[in-house]
C-alpha positions, 0 to 999 in steps of 0.5 A, spaced: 968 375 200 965 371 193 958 373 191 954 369 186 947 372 184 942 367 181 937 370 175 930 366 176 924 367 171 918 364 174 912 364 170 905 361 172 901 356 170 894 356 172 896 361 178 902 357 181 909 356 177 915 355 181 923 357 179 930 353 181 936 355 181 942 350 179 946 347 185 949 352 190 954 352 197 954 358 202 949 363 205 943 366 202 945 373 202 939 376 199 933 375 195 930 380 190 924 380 187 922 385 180 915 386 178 915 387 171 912 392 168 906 388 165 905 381 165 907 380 173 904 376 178 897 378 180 897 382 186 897 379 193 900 373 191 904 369 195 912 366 195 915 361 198 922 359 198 926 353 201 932 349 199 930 343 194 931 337 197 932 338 205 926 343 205 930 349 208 925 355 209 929 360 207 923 366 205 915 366 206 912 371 203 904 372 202 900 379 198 906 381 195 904 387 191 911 390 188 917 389 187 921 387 193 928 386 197 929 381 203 934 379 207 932 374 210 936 369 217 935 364 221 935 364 229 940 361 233 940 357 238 945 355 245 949 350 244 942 345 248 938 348 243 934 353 247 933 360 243 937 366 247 933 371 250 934 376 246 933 376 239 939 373 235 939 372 228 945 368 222 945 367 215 942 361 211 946 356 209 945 352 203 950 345 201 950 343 194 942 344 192 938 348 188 933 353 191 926 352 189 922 359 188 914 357 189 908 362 188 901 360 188 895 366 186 900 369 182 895 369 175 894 364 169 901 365 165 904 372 168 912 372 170 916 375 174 923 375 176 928 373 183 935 375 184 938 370 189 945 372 192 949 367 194 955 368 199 
């Protein structure tokens, strides 16, 4: 299997900054986050991450504190659209568009850095 991992460096504004990464096709296999040292996001600060322009929820993570790995999936459902009975999960496909990669009460110009993994 062919992955591709996607360096993004958010930096913030007035407590808000988003990141992209450029156009890409396949599953979400991983998404990490690594708090710098110093100049990171102020703690508790919150993510979300979505596909540009279909607006796929990919990850929403709120009072972030440390640098973190996430996994994240989707739920299935049968073929009439109903949730199974137990609790299934599959990959998050993207299809030739960029990831967005939003905070808000990050803090006024600190940075930080997400890997995306692409599979």
């Amino acid at each position: 299997m062919y992955c591709k991992t996607h360096v993004v460096t958010v930096t913030t504004g007035t407590a808000t900054g988003t990141g992209v990464t450029p156009n890409v096709t396949g599953r979400v296999l991983q998404i990490r986050y690594v708090k710098p040292v110093s100049g990171g996001f102020s703690d508790g600060n919150t993510v979300t991450i979505t596909t540009e322009i279909s607006g796929v929820a990919i990850l929403t993570e709120a009072a972030i504190n440390a640098s973190a790995t996430r996994n994240p999936r989707q739920a299935v459902h049968s073929t009439v659209g109903a949730a199974g009975t137990a609790p299934a999960t599959d990959y998050i496909y993207v299809d030739n568009e960029r990831i967005s990669i939003a905070l808000s009460a990050a803090g006024n110009g600190t940075t930080g850095t997400y890997y995306v993994t692409i599979g």
